[in-house]
C-alpha positions in Angstrom: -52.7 18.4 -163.9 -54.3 18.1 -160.3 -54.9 21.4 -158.0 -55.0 20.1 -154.4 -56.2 23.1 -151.9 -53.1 24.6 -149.6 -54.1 25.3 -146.0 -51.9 28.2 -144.5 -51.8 28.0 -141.1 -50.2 30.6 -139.0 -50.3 31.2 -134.8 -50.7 34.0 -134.2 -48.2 35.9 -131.9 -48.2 36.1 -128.3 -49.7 39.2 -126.8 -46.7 41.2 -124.6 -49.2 41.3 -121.7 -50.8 38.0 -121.5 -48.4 36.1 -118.7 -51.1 33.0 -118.5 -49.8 30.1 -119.1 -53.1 28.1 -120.0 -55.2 30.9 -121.5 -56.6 32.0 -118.0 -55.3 34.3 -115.8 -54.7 33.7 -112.1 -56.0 36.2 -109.8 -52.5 37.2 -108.8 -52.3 38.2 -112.3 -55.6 40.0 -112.5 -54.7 42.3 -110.4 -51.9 43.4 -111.8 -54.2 44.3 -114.7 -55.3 48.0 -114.8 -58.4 47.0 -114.3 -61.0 46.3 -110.9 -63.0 43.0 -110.6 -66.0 42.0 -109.0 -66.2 38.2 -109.3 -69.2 36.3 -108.5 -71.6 39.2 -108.4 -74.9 38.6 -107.7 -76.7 40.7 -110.2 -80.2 40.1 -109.7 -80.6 40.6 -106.0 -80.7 36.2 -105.3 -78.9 34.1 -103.6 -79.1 32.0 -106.9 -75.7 30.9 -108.0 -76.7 31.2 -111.8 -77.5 34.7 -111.1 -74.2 36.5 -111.5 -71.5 37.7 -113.0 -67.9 39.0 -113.6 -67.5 42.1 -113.8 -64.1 44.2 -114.7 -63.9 47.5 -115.2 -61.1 50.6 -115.7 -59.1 51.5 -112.5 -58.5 55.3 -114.3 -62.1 56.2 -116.1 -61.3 59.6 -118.2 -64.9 59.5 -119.4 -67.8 58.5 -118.2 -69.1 56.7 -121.8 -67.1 53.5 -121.6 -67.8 50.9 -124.7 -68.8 47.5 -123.5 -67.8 43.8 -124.0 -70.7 41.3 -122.9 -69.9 37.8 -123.0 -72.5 34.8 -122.3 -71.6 31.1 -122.0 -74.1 28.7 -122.6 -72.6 25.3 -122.0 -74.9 22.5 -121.3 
């Protein structure tokens, strides 16, 4: 008898709220988000373009101790 491994695969299903089509979201889309954006921000007082950032936060803060999501691309 031969055991040859299964592979399940499964996609996962579509998040209600996610209306991109290609995984990004326009910006007409972002703002219908409940959320405000600052895109482009320079963050460390330059004029260097690989000195900023996105930043998104809460419309509606209840509290002012939000958790945080920090994401860093490093493409070459």
């Amino acid at each position: 008898m031969t055991l040859v491994p299964a592979v399940a695969t499964a996609q996962p299903k579509a998040d209600e709220r996610d209306r991109s089509k290609g995984g990004a979201m326009t910006l007409a889309e972002l703002r219908q988000e409940p959320v405000t954006s600052r895109l482009d921000f320079p963050f460390a007082g330059t004029d260097n373009p690989r000195r900023r950032l996105d930043l998104y936060l809460p419309r509606d803060r209840k509290s002012a101790k939000l958790p945080v999501i920090v994401f860093v691309h490093s493409g070459g």
